[in-house]
VOGU-3710 file (C-alpha; in Angstrom, 3 decimals, decimal comma):
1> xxxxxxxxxx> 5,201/153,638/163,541  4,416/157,113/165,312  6,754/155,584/168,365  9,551/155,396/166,220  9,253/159,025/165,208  11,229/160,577/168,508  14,854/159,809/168,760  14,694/157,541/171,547  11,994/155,809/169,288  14,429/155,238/166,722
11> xxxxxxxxxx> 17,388/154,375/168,703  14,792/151,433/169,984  14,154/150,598/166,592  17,510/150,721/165,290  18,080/147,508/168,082  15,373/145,870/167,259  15,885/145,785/163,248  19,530/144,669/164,601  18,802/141,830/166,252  16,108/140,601/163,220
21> xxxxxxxxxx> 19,297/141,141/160,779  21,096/139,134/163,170  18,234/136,435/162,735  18,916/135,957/159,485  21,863/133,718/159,988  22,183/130,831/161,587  20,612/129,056/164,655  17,819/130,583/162,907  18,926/131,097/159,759  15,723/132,660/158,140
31> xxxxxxxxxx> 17,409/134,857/155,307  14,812/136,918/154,518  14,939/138,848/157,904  18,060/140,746/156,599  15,728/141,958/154,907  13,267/143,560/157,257  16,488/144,114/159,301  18,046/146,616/156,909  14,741/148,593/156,439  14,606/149,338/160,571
41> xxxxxxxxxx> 17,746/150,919/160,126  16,698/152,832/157,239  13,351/154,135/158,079  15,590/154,784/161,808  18,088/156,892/159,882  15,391/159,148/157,860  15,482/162,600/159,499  18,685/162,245/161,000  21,895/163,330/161,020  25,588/163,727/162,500
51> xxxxxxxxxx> 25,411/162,311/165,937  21,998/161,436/166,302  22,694/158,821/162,979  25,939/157,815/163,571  24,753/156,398/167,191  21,477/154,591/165,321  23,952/153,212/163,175  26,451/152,200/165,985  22,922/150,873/167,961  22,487/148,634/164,981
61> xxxxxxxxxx> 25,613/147,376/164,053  26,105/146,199/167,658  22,824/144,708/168,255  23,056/142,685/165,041  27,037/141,749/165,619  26,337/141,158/169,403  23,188/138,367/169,023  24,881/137,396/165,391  28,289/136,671/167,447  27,597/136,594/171,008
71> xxxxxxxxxx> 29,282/132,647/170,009  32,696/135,645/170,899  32,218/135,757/174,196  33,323/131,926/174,660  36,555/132,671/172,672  37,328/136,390/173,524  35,877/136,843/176,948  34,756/140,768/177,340  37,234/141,804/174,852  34,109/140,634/172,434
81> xxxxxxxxxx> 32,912/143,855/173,290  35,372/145,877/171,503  35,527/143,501/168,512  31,577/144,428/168,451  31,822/147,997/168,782  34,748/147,552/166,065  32,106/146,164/163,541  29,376/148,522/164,821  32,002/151,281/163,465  31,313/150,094/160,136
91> xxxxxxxxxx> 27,364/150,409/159,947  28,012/154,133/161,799  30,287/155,007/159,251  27,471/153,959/156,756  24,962/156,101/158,496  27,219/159,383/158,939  27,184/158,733/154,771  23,486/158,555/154,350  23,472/161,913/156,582  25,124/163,560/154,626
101> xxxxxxxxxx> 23,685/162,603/151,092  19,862/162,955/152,940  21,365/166,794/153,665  22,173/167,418/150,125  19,024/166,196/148,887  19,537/163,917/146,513  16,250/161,628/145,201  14,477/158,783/146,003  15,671/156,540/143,636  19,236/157,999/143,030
111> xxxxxxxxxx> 19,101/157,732/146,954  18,470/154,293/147,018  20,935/153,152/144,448  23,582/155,542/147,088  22,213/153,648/149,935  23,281/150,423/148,120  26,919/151,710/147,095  27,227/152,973/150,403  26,437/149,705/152,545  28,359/147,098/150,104
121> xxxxxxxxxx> 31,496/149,594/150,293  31,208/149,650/153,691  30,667/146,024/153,735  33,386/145,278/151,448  36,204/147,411/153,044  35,130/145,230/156,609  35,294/142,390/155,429  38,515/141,980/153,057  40,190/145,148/153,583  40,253/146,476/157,217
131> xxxxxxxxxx> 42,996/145,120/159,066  40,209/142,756/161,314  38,919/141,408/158,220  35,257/139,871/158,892  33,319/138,570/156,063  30,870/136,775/158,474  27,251/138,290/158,664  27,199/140,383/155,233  23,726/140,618/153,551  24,382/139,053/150,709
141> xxxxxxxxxx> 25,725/135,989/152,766  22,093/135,622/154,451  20,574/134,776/150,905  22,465/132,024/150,656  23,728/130,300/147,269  22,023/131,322/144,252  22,154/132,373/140,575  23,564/135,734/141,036  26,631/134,416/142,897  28,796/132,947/139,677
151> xxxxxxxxxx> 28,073/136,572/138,314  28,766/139,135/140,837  29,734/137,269/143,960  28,201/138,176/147,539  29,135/141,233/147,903  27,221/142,146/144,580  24,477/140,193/145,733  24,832/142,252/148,968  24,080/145,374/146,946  20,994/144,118/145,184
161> xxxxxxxxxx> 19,481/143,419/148,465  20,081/146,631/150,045  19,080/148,131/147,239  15,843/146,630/147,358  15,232/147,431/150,653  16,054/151,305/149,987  13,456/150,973/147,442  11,047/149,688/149,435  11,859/152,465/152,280  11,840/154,817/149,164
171> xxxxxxxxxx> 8,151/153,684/148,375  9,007/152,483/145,478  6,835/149,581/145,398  7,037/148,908/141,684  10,631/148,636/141,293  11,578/147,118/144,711  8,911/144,455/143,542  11,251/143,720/140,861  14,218/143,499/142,171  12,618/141,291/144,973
181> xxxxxxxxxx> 10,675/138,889/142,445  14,600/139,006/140,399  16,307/138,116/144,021  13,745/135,456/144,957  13,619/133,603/141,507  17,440/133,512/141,349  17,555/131,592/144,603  14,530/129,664/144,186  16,118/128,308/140,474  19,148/128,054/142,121
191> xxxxxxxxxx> 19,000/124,037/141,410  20,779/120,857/143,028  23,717/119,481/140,412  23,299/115,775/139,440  25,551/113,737/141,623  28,765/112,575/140,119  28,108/109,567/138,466  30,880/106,310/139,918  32,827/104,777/137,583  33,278/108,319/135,491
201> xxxxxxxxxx> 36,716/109,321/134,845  36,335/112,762/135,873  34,729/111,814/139,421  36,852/111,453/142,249  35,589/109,359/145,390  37,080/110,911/148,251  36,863/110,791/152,364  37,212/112,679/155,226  38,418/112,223/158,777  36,268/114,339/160,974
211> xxxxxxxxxx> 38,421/113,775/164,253  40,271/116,121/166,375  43,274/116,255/168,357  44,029/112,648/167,691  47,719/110,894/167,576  48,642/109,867/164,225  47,902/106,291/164,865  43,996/107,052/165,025  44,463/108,816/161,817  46,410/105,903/160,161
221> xxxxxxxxxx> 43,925/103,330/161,641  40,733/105,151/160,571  42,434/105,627/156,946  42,888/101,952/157,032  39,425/101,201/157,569  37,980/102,847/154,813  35,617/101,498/152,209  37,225/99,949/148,867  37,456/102,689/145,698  38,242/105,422/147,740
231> xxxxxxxxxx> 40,829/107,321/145,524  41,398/110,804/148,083  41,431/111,037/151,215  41,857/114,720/153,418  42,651/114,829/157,183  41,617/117,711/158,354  43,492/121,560/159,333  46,140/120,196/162,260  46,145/116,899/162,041  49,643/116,473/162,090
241> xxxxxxxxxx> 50,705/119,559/164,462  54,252/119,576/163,497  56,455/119,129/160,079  55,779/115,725/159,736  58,473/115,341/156,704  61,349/116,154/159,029  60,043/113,636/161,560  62,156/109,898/160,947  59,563/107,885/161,893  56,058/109,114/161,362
251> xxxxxxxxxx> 56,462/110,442/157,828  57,581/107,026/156,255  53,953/105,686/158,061  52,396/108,658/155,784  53,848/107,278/152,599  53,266/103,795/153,116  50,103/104,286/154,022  49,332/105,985/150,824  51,222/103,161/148,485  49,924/100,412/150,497
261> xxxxxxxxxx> 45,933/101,711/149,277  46,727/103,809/146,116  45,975/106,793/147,515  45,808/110,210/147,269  46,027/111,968/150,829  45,898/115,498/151,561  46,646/116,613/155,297  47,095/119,371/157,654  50,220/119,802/158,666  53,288/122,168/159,231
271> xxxxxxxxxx> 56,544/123,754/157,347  59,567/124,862/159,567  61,868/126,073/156,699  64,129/127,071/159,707  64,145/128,495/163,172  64,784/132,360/162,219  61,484/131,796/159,612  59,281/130,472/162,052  56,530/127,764/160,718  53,948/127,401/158,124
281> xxxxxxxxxx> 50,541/126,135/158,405  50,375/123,825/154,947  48,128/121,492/153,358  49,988/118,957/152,139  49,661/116,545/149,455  50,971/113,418/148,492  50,431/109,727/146,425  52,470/106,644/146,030  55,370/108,205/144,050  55,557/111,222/146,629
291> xxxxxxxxxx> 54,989/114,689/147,717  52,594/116,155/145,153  52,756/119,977/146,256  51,545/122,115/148,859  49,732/124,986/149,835  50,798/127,806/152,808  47,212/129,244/154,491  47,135/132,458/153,364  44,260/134,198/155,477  45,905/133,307/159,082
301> xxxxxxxxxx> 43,552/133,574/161,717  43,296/136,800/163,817  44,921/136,857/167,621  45,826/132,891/166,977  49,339/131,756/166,070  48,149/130,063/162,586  51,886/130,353/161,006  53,116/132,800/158,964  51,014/133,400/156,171  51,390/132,503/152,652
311> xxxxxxxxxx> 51,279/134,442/149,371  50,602/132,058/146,534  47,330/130,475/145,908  47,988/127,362/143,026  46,650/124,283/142,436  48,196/120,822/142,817  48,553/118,255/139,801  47,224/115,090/140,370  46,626/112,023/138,600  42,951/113,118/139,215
321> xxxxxxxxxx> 43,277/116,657/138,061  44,090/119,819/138,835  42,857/120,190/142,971  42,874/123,647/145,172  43,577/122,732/148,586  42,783/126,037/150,531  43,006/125,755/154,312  40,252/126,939/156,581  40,093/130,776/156,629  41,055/130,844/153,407
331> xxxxxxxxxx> 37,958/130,073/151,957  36,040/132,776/154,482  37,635/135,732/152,121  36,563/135,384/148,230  40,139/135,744/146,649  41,895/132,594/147,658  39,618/130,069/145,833  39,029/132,479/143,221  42,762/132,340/142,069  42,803/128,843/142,224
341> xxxxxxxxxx> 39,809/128,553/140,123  41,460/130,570/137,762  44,849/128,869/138,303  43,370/125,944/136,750  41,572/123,877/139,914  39,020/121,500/138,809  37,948/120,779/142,011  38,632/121,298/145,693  39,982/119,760/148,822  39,870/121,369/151,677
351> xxxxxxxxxx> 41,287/120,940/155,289  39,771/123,121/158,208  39,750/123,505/161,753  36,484/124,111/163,941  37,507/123,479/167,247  35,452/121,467/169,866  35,387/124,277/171,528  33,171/126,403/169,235  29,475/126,363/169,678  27,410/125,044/167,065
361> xxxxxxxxxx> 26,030/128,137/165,891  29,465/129,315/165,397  30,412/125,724/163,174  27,136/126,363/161,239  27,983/129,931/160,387  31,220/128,949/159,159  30,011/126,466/157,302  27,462/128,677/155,596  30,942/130,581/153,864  32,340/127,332/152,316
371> xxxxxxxxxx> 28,901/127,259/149,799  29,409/130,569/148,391  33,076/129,981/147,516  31,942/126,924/146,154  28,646/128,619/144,087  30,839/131,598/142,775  33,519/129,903/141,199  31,462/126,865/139,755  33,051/124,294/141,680  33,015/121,242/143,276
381> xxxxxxxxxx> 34,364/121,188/147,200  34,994/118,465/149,741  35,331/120,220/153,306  37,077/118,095/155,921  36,997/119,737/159,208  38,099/118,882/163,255  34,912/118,800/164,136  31,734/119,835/161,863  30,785/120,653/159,681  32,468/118,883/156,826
391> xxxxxxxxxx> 30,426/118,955/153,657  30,313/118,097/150,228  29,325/120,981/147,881  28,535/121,146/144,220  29,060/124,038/142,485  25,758/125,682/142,693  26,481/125,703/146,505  24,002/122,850/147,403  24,958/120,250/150,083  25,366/116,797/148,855
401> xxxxxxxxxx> 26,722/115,207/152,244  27,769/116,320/155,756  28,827/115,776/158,955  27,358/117,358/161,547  28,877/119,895/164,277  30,775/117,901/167,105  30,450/114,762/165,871  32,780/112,321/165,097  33,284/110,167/161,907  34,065/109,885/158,095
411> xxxxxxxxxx> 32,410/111,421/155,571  32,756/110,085/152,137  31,821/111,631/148,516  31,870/112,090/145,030  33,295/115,192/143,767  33,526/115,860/140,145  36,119/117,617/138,152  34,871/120,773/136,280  36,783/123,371/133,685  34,398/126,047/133,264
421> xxxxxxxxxx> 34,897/129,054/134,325  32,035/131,450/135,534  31,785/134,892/134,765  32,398/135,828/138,813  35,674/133,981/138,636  36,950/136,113/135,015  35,814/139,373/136,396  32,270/139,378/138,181  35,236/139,624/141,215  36,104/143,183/140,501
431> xxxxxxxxxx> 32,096/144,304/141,916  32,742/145,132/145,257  35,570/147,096/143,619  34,008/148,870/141,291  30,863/149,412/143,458  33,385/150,926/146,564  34,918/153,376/143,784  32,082/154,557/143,107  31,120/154,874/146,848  34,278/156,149/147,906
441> xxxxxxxxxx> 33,802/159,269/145,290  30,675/159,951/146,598  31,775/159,562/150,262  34,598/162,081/149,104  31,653/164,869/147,704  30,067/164,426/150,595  32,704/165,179/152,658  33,639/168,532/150,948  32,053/172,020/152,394  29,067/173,536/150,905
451> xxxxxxxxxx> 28,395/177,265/151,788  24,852/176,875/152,099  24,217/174,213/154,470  24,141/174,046/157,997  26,989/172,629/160,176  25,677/169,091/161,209  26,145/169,914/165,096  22,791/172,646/164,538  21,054/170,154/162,595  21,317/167,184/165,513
461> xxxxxxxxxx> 19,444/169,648/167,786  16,604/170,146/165,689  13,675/168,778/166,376  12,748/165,697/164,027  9,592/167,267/162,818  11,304/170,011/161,520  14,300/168,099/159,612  12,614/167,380/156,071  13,012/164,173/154,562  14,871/163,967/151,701
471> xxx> 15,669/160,681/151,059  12,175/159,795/150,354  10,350/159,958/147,124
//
């Protein structure tokens, strides 16, 4: 480790602990690197401070977003680069904060549980707050679904892994040990439900239309062609790009479609309320007796026109249940499905869009955010999406079925109606809030004066031997 002692050293090591965090999600998708990924960053931080950390922290951030999301480059061109350096921000702003609690020497172990507070508020304010809300590539979403998720959601999950890395960085060893053996054995027990059993009143048998950019007619014939007992069927985000109700011809098709097979259909489509409102991107739902609701997409997708975006997040009555039909991007931010859950959905449907276009690493990473939604609110969730990956979840988060990215087809499933309600879903949600309280009133002592320290512009000239190391035990 002596190479990583001189700031150059670190700055090296700060990329390299990058890209391994970056590792830790999918093509690779080996979890546990975040792991190893976080404690480069740390160990690269100890000594430093005001401009010397900020850039590690910037180094890191942009190493881990650039390999995590170099998939950017084929939708953004070079204006990736900024949306990189944006997210980079985020982890420098993190390391300016463990500066400045290293200067005023706080403990090992109160240090730690800082360094924790400090990432997930961080993490939390990037990924549902800032304006360029990104929930992709958070720690807690490397480990996956597991037993901790119906409790405190990823973001609390988030903090119990960086707080076991800050332990381990801290030296620790007894205590990190812990909360590693607790981290492990809640994903390891984190269990496969039973599959819903046919015949079972609160089972729904339900398909999907994996297919993309396709007239109506393909949809209608593929619907056709489905297997006997289906009861729901979901086409996916944009299959109908236009307010099919208003449309004479092709909306009549819709209905008799769904009277002529008793079915329940749930599609992609669009809501032009009028010309001065513009349009709405809605998952629409309907049986043989009619329109059974709808649902506006809420989270609208950045630099696209996805609609105007909706406020409401409720559930639609069926003769099946209660079913949340979020669209797409909705499910990427934890609130959305949440609501519904506690709106009274028993299950979910849920249209998406992943474009051809996208590589697969990009449709696997997105799929990876469906699972937790699914695992914190207790839930079962059909995915239908344009082109991969649609999936059917239980609600531990475990994949039942799935379609693969860029392929073509139907997928077909049980889903099963549940009532239960899991602690994450009553208030495990308020966490990240509580946790970036917290954070943000230490951030806010930190950023007060104290007469008897240095101004950080002396300290970044000091030499590192000579900066003492005070966020060690």
């Amino acid at each position: 480790m002596h190479i990583f002692t001189s700031y150059r050293g670190r700055c090296v090591l700060a990329v390299v602990s990058g890209c391994t965090y970056a590792l830790a999600y999918p093509p690779l998708g080996w979890g546990w690197l975040v792991v190893p990924g976080l404690i480069g960053l740390l160990v690269a931080l100890r000594g430093q401070h005001g401009t010397h950390a900020r850039a590690i922290g910037f180094l890191h951030g942009l190493a881990a977003f650039g390999v995590g999301l170099s998939w950017m480059i084929q939708l953004f061109g070079v204006f990736a680069f900024s949306l990189w350096a944006v997210l980079a921000a985020f982890t420098a702003l993190f390391a300016e904060m463990q500066s400045r609690a290293s200067l005023r020497g706080i403990g090992a172990w109160q240090f730690a549980v800082f360094t924790a507070l400090n990432w997930c508020g961080w993490e939390f304010i990037r990924a549902e707050l800032f304006s360029l809300r990104f929930p992709w590539m958070t720690a807690g979403l490397a480990c996956g679904p597991n037993r901790l998720l119906p409790w405190v959601g990823v973001y609390g999950v988030s903090a119990v892994v960086v707080l076991g890395a800050a332990l381990l960085v801290a030296r620790w060893w007894k205590t990190a040990g812990t909360v590693a053996l607790g981290l492990v054995l809640t994903i390891v027990a984190n269990r496969r439900c039973p599959a819903p059993v046919a015949g079972d009143p609160d089972t729904l048998q339900v398909a999907g239309l994996q297919i993309e950019e396709s007239p109506l007619k393909v949809y209608l014939a593929a619907t056709r062609a489905l297997p006997e007992g289906i009861q729901h069927v979901v086409w996916p985000e944009y299959a109908v790009p236009y307010d099919i109700r208003s449309d004479a011809h092709d909306w009549p098709l819709v209905q008799q479609l769904c009277m002529d097979h008793g079915i329940i259909l749930t599609l992609g489509t669009q809501l032009h309320p009028g010309h001065e409102e513009g349009w709405h991107n809605i998952a629409l739902t309907l049986d043989p007796t009619g329109v059974r609701g709808e649902h506006n997409k809420v989270h609208t997708v950045h630099f696209f026109n996805d609609g105007i975006a909706g406020t409401t997040a409720l559930p639609v009555l069926t003769k099946n249940g209660m079913i949340g039909t979020p669209i797409c991007f909705d499910c990427d931010y934890e609130n959305i499905v949440r609501r519904m859950t506690a709106a009274g959905a028993e299950m979910f449907i849920v249209p998406s869009m992943d474009a051809k276009s996208w590589s697969v690493r990009q449709h696997n990473q997105h799929a990876a955010l469906f699972r937790l939604r699914a695992c914190e609110n207790g839930r079962w969730m059909f995915v239908c999406a344009t082109s991969g990956v649609s999936q059917v979840i239980d609600p531990h988060g475990i994949v039942h079925a799935c379609l693969p990215a860029l392929a073509e087809g139907t997928l077909t499933g049980a889903i099963h109606r549940e009532s239960r309600l899991t602690f994450y879903t009553r208030a495990g949600w308020l966490t990240p809030w509580v946790v970036l309280a917290i954070a943000a009133l230490c951030w806010i002592v930190l950023l007060m004066p104290q007469k008897d320290f240095r101004p950080l512009g002396l300290i970044d000239d000091r030499q590192d031997d000579t900066v003492p190391d005070l966020g060690r035990k």
